[in-house]
Backbone as CSV, one residue per row, in Angstrom:
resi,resn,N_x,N_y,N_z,CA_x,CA_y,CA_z,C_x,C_y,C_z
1,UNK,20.244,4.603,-8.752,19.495,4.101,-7.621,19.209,5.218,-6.614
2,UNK,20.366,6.071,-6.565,19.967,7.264,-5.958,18.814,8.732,-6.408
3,UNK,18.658,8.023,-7.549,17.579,8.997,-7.830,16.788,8.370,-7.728
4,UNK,16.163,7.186,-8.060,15.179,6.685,-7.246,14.373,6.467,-6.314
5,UNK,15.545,6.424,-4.810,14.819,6.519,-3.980,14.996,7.821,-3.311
6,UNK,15.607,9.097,-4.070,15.178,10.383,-3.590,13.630,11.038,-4.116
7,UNK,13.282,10.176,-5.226,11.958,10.424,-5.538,10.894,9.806,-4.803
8,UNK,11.007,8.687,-4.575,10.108,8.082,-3.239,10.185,8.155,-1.956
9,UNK,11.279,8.851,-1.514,11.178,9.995,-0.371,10.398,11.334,-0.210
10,UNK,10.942,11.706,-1.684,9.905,13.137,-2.119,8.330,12.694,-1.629
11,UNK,7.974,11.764,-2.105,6.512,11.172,-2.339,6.222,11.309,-0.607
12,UNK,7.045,10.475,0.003,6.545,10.289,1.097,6.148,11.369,2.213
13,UNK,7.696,12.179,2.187,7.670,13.782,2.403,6.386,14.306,2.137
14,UNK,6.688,14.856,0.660,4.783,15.758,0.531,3.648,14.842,1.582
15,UNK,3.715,13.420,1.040,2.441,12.657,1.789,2.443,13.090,3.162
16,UNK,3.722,12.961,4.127,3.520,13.985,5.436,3.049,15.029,5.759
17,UNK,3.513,15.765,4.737,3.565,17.224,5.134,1.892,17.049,5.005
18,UNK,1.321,16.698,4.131,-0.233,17.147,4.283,-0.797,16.446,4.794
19,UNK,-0.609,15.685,5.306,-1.180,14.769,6.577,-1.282,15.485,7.611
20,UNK,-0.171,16.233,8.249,0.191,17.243,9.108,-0.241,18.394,8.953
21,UNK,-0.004,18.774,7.784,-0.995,20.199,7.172,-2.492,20.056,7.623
22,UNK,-3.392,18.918,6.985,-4.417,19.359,7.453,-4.847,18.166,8.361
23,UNK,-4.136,17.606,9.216,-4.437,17.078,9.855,-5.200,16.004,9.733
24,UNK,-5.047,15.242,8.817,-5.261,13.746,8.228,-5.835,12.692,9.149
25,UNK,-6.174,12.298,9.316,-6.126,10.604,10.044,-5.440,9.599,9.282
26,UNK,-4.934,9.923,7.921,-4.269,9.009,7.525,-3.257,9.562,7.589
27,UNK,-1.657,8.179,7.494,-0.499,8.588,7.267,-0.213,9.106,6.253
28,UNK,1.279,9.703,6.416,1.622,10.402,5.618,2.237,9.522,4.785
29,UNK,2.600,8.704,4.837,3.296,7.489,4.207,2.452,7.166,3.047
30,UNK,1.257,6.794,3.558,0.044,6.318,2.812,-0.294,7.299,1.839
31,UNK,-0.580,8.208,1.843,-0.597,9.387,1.565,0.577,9.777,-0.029
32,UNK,1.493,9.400,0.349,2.575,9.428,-0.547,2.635,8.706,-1.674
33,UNK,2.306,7.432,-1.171,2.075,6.112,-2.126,0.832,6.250,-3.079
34,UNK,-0.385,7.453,-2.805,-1.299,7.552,-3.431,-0.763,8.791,-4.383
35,UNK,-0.392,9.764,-3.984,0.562,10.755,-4.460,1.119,10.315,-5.792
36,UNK,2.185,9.216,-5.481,2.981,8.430,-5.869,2.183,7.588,-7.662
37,UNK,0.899,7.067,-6.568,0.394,6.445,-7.926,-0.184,7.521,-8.788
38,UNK,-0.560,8.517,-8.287,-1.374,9.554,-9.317,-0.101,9.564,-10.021
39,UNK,1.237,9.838,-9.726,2.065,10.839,-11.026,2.518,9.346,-11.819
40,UNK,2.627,7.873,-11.273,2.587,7.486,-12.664,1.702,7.063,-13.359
41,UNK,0.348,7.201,-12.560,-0.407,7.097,-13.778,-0.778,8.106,-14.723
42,UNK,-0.361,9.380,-14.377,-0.471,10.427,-15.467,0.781,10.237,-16.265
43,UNK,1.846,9.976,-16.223,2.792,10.390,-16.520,2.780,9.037,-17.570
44,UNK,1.858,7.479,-17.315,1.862,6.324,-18.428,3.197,5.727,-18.259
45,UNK,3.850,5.629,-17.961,4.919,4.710,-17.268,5.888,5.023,-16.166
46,UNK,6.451,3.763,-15.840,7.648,4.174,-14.959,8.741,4.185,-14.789
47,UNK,9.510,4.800,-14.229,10.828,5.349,-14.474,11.985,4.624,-14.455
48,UNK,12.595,4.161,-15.133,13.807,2.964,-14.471,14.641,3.642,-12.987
49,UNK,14.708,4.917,-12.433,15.037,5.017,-11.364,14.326,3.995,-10.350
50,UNK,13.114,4.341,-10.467,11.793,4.207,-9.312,11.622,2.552,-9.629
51,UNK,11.763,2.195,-10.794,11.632,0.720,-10.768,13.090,-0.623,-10.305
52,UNK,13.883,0.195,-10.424,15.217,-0.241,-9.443,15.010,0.091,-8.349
53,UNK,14.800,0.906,-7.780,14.524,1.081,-6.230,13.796,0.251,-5.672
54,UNK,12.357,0.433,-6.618,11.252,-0.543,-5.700,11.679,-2.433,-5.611
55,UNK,12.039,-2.367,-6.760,12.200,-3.723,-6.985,13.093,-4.126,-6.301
56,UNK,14.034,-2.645,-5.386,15.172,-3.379,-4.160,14.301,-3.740,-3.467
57,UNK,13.610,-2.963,-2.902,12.569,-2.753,-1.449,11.456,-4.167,-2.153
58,UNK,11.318,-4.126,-2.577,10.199,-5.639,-2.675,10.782,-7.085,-2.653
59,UNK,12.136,-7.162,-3.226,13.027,-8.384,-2.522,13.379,-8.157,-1.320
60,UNK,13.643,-7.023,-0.702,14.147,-7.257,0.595,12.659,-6.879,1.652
61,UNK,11.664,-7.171,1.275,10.272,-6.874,2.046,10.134,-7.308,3.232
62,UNK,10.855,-8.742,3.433,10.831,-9.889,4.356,11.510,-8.907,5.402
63,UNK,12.545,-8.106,5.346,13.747,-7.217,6.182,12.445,-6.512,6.912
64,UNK,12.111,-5.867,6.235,10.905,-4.330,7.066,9.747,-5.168,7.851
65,UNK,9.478,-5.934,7.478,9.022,-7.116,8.705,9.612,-7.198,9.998
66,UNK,10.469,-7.467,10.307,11.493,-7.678,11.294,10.739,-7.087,12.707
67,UNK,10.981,-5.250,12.631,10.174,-4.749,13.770,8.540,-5.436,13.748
68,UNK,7.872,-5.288,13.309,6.706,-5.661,13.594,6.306,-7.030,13.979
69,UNK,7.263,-8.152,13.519,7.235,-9.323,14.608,7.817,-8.736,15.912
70,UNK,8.920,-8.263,16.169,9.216,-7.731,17.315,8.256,-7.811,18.402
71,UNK,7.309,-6.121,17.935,6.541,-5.752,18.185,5.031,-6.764,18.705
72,UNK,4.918,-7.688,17.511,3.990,-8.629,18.324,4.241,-9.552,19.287
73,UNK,5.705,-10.036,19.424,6.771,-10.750,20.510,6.068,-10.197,21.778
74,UNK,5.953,-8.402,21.693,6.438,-7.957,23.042,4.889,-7.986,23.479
75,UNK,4.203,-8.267,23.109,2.657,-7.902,23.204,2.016,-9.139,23.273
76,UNK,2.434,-10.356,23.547,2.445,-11.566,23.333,0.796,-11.650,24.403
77,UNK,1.455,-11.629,25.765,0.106,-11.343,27.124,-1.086,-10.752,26.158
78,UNK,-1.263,-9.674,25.980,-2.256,-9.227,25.519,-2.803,-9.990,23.929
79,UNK,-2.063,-10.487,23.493,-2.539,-11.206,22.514,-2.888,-12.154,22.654
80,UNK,-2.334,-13.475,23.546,-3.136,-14.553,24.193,-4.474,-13.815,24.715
81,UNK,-4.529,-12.853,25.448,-5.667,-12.538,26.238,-6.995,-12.370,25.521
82,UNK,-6.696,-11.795,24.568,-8.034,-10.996,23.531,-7.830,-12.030,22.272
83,UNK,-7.372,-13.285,21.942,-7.171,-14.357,21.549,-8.631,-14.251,20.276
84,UNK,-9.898,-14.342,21.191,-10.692,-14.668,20.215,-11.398,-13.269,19.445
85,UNK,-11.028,-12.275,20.052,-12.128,-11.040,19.111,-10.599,-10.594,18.345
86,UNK,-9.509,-10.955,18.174,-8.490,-10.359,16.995,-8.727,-10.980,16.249
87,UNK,-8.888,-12.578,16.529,-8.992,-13.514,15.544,-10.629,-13.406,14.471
88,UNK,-11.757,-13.020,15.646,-12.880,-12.552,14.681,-12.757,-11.744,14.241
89,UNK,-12.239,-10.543,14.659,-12.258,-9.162,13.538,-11.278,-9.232,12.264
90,UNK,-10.241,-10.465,12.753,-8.989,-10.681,11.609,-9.720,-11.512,10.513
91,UNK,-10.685,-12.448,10.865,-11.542,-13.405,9.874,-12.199,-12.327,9.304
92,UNK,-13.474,-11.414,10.032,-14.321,-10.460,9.391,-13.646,-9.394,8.098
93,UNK,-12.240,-8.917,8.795,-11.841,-8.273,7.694,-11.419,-8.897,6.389
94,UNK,-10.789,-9.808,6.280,-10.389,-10.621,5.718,-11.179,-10.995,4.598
95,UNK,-12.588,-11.738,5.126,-14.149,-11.555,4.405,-14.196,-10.213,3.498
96,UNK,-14.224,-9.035,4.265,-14.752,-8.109,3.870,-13.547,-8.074,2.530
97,UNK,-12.547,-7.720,2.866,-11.862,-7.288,2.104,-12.186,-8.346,0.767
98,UNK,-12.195,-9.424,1.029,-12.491,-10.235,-0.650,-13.518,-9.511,-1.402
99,UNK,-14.365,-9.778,-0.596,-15.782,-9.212,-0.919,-15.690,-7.864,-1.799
100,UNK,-15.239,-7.021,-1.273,-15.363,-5.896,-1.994,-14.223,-5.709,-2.995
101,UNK,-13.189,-6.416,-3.104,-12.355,-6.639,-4.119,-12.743,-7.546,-5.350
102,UNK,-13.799,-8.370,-5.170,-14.996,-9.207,-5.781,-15.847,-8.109,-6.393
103,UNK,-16.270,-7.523,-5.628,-17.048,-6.474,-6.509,-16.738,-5.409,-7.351
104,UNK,-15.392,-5.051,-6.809,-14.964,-3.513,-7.749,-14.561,-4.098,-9.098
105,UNK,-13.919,-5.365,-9.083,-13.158,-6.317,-10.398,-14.462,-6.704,-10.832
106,UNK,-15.610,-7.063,-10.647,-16.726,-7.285,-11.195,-17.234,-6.659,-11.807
107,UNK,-17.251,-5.220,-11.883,-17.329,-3.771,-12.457,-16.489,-3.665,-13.389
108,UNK,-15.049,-3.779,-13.042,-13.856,-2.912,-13.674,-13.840,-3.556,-15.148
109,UNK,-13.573,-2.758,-15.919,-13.232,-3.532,-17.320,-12.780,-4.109,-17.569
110,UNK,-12.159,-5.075,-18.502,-11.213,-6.012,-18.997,-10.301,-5.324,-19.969
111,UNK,-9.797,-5.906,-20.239,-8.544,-5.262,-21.302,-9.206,-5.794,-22.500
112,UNK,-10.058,-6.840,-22.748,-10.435,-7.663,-23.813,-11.606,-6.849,-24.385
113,UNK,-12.497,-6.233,-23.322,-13.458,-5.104,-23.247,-13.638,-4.022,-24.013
114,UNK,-12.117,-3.706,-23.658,-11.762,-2.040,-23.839,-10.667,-2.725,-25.140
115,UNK,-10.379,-3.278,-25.361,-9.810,-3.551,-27.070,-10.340,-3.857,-28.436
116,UNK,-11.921,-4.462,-27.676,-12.895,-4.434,-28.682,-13.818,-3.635,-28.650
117,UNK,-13.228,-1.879,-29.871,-14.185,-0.968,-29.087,-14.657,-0.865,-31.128
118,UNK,-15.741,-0.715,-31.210,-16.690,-1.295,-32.404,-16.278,0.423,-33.178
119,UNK,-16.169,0.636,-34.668,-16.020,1.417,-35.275,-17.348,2.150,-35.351
C-alpha cells in the first residue's frame, strides 16, 4: 500500500512541479492525474499497488468532502446572495457538460466496432 501511494504522490509532485515550472493555470494536482493516466495507458494495465491505494481513496471519497462543505458553511451570506446566477451557471454547466460528453461518445468507437475488424 505503501508503494502505491508513493507513486501517486510522485504523479502529483511532477504534476506541480510543472505547473510551477511553467506557470500553468492549471493545478498541479490535475496535472498529475493526466500524467498519471498517460503512464497507464502506455504501460496497458494497472498496478496492484496503485489499484489498492485508489480503491482506499474512492471508498473513503465521502472523507475529502468534509473541508469543502466546510468551506461552503462559511460562505453561506454570499451564497444566499448570488442565489440565482450560481444556480444558472451551475444548470448551464451542467447542460454543457452532457452535451459534449454526448458528442465525444457519439464519435468514440465501440468495442463491438473495433472487434469486428474485416480480414
Amino acid at each position: 500500500m505503501i508503494r502505491g501511494l508513493i507513486i501517486l504522490l510522485t504523479f502529483q509532485g511532477a504534476g506541480e512541479i510543472i505547473s510551477k515550472l511553467f506557470s500553468l493555470p492549471v493545478p498541479g494536482p490535475v496535472i498529475g492525474l493526466v500524467l498519471l493516466l498517460a503512464f497507464l495507458i502506455f504501460r496497458g494495465k494497472v498496478d496492484a499497488p496503485i489499484e489498492i491505494v485508489s480503491s482506499a481513496l474512492v471508498k473513503n471519497l465521502g472523507v475529502l468532502f468534509v473541508p469543502a462543505a466546510v468551506g461552503v458553511v462559511m460562505f453561506l451570506p454570499q451564497l444566499k446572495a448570488n442565489f440565482w446566477a450560481i444556480g444558472i451557471a451551475l444548470t448551464v454547466s451542467v447542460i454543457a457538460t452532457i452535451a459534449v460528453s454526448a458528442a465525444i461518445l457519439r464519435f468514440w468507437p465501440s468495442r463491438d466496432s473495433a472487434s469486428k475488424v474485416e480480414p
